[in-house]
N, C-alpha and C positions, 0 to 999 in steps of 0.2 A: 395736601396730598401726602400719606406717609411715603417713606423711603421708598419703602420695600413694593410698592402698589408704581412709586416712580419708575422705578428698574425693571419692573417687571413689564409696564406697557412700553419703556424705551427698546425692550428687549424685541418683544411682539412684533412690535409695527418695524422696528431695525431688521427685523427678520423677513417681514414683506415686503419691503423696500428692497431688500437684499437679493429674494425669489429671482427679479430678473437677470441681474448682473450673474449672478450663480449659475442659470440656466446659461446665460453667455460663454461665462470663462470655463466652466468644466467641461465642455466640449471641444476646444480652441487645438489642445496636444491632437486629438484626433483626426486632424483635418487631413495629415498626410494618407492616414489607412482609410479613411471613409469613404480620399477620392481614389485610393485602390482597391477599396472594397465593391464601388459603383461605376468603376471604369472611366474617370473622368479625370481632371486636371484640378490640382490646389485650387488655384483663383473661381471654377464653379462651384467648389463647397461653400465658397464664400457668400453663393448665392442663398444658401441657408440662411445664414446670416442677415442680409438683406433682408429676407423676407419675414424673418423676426422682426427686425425693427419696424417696418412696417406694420405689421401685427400688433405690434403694440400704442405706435401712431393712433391706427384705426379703432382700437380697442380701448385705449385713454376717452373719448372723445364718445364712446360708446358710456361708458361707466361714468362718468359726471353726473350728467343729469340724472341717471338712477342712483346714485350716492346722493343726492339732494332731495331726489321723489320719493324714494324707499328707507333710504336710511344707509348706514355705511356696511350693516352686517351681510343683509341678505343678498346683493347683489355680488359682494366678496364672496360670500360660499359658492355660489354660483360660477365663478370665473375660478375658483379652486377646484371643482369639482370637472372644468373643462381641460384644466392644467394639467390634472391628473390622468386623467384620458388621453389626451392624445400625446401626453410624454410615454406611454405606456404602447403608443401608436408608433412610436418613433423606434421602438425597439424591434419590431419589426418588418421596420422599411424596408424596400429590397431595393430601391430606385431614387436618383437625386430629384425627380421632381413628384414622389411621394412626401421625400423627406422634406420638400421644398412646402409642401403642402401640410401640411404636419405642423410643421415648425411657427408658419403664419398662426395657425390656430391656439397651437400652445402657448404663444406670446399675446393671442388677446386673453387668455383665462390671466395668466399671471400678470397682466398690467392692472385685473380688477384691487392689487393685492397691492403695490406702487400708488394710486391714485387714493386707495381708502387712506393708506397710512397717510401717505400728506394731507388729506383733508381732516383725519384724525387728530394729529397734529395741530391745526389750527383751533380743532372742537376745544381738542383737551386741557392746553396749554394757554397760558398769558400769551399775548402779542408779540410783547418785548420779548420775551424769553423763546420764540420761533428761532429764531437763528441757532440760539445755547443749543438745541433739541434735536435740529440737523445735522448740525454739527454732532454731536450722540448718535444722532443714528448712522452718520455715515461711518464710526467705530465698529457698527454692528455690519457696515454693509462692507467695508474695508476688509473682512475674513472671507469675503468672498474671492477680491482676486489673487488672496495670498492662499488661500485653501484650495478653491477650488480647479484652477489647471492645475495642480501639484498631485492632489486627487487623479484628477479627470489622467492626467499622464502618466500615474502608474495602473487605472484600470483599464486606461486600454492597452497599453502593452499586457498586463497582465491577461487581465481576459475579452478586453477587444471594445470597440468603440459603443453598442447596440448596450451594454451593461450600464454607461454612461447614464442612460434616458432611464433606465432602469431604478436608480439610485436619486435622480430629479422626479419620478413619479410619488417614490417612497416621501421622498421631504415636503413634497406636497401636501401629503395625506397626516404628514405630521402637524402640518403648519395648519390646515381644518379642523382637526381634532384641540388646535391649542387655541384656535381664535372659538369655535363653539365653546369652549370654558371658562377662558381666563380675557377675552378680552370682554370689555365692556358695550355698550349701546353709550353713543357718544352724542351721539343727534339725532333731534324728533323731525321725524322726513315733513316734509313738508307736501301736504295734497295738493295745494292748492298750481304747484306748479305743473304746468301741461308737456305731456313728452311727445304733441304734436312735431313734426319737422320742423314748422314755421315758428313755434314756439322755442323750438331747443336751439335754434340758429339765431334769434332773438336775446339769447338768455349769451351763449356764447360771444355776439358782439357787443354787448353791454358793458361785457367782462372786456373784453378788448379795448376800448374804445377807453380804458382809464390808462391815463400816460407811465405811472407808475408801475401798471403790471405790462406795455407792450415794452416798455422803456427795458425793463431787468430781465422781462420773457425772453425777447430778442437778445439780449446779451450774453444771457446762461445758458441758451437753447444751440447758438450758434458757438459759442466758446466749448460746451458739452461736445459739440457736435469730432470735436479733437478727441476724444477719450475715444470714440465710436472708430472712428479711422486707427486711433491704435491698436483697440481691441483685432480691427479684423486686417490690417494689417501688417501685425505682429510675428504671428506663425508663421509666414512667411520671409519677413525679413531673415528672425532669429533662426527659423529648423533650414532656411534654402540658400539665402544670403550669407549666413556666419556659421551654416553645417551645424546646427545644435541640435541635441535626440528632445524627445520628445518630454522626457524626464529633466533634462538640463533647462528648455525651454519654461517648463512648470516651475520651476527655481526661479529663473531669471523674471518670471512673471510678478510669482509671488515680491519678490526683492523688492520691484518698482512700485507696487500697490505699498510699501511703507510707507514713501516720500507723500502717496494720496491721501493716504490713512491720518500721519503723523501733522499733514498742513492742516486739515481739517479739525483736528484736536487742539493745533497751536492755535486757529481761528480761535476757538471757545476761549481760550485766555486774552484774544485781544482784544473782544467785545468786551470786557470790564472797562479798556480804556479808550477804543475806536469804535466809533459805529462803523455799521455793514457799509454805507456810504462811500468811509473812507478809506476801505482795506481793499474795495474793487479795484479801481484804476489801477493802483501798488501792481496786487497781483498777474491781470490783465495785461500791465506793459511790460514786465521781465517777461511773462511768457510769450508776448508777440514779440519780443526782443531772441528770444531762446528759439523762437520758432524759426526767427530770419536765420537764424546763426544755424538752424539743424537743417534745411533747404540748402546752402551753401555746400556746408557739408558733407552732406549726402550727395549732392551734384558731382564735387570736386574729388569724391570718395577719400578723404582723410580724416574722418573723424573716426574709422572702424569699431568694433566691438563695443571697446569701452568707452568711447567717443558717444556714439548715440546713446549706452544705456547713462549716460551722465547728464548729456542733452536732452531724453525722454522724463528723465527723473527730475530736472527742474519745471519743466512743463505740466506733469502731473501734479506736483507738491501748489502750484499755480492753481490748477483745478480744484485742489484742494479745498485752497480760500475761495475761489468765485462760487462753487457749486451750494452750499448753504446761504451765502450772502443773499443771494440772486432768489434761491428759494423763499426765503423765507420774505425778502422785500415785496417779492412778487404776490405771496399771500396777504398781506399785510392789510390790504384794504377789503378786504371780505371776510365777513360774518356767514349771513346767511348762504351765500353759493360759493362755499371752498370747495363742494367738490368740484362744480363746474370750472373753476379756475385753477385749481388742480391738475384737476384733466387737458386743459387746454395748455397749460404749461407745460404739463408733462406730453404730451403729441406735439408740439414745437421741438421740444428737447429730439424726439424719437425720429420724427419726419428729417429733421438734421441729420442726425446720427444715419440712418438708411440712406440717403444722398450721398453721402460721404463713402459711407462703406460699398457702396456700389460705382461710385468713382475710383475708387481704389482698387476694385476687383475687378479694374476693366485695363489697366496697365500690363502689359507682359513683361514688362522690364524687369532685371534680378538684381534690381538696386533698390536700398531703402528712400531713394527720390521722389517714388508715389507717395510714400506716407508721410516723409514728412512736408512734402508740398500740400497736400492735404491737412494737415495740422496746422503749418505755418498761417494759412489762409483762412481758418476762424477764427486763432488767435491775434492776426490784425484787423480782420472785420468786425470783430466782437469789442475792441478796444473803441473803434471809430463809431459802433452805434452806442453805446456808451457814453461819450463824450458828446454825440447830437443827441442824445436823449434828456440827457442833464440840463442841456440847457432849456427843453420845454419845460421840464422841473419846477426847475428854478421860477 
């Protein structure tokens, strides 16, 4: 593969990978005006939230098996073309359970765009080389949470929350126009597989039922499920807890997403001398360690400001390592049904993350003890299936 053809589909599929976290974080500063725009309290905008992740659970799980039947292009346009519709719905909301409604839908078009890229990923690339490639794309998806609330915070103070959706509709339409051109047809769909129920539920516990992908699914999905609870969160803690504007908030956002960004790139250098194997557990037990230490914490109230974003920051950079390792292990034994193991890993990951974020937005307390009890609590469960998993392995 030349260079130039390498960078350009690292860029693509980095970029739809990226579509969800994007639509996540550029909305995040807005949380305060939207629930005074709709008359309601912070913690039910969160129910937006929720109902994404969900959406995308349901929608992963959806796209599999047509990424397998059809091929990875045509069912992507399809879920791009739904993205873009009702992000363009969203701008017109007048009510939180239109937006609530909305929001569900838009997050199953943009999960078709998540599930293609990772199975793409598998088409396109050597075996061994999945991890190198995750790791790349999460460089591409890394601009999202250092862009995008920074963004998302001066448009809505500037001109208000509804522009927000405005600007997710537009990139949509960018991102259809660049995958009809430039990306390629990766994989010849396969007819022969049936998108009967009995059949697609068949195909998914197949996928399940191999120790390797429940072993690292379970792992990444639950340890992921921390990134989720910070995302929704966050706003909260920073703009109500520690009084930050909306603009300061998108700062401190962006800052954090380095430590994400930056582990994920160190990953790619350590795979010349550890396998993914061995760089899990490492990562995994600092942050179940960092987790205990941010619960304490937060409980005892003396970690303040710079306490948590110090505490948050090595927890992330944690993520960093597991979130490619875990990927890429997980694909590793499939050939012909990566999307469908794709998907199912990716609706593990999302069904996580929605639990979490709705545990979190069910607290009223104006301490950061929701979230990092919620954090702390994947990252020891996530270490512990890990360490029973290895040993079926083995």
């Amino acid at each position: 593969m030349k260079r130039s053809t390498y960078l350009s589909l690292i860029l693509i599929l980095g970029s739809l990978t990226a579509l969800g976290p994007f639509t996540i974080d550029m909305y995040l500063p807005g949380f305060p005006a939207i629930a005074e725009d709709l008359g309601v309290d912070v913690e039910q905008v969160g129910l937006t939230l929720s109902s994404y992740f969900v959406g995308i659970c349901v929608g992963q799980l959806l796209y599999g098996p047509l990424l397998d039947r059809f091929g990875r292009k045509k069912p992507l346009y399809i879920g791009l073309l739904l993205y873009i519709a009702t992000s363009a719905g969203c701008v017109f909301s007048t009510s939180l359970d239109s937006l609530i409604f909305l929001r569900f839908f838009q997050a199953v078009g943009s999960c078709a765009a998540t599930v293609a890229a990772m199975a793409m990923v598998r088409d396109l690339f050597p075996v061994h080389e999945n991890a190198k490639v995750f790791a790349l794309l999460m460089l591409v998806v890394g601009a999202s949470p250092m862009v995008a609330p920074t963004v998302g915070g001066y448009v809505t103070s500037s001109i208000g929350w509804h522009s927000v959706f405005t600007i997710l509709a537009g990139m949509g339409a960018l991102m259809l126009l660049a995958c009809i051109l430039w990306l390629p047809d990766s994989f010849r769909p396969d007819t022969t597989l049936s998108l009967m129920p009995a059949s697609i539920i068949r195909n998914f516990w197949s996928v399940w039922t191999v120790p390797q992908f429940y072993t690292y699914a379970l792992t990444g999905a639950v340890s992921f499920s921390a990134l989720f609870t910070y995302v929704s969160g966050s706003p909260k803690v920073f703009m109500q807890v520690f009084h930050l504007s909306d603009k300061a908030y998108g700062w401190v956002f962006a800052a954090l997403s380095v430590g994400f960004i930056g582990s994920s790139q160190v990953n790619t250098l350590l795979l010349k001398r550890f396998r993914s194997e061995q760089i899990l557990p490492v990562a995994l037990t600092v942050m179940a360690v960092a987790g205990i230490v941010f619960v304490a914490g937060a409980k005892l109230e003396w970690l303040g400001l710079g306490g948590t974003i110090a505490v948050l920051t090595v927890m992330l950079c944690c993520l960093g390592f597991v979130n490619p390792n875990t990927a890429a292990l997980c694909l590793a034994p499939f050939a012909k049904s990566a999307g469908t193991a794709s998907a199912l890993m990716g609706a593990l990951q999302m069904g996580a993350g929605a639990l979490a974020s709705v545990f979190v937005s069910l607290f009223k307390e104006n301490t950061a003890f929701p979230m990092a009890l919620w954090m702390a609590i994947p990252a020891v469960l996530s270490l512990l299936i890990l360490m029973a998993g290895r040993r079926q392995l083995r």
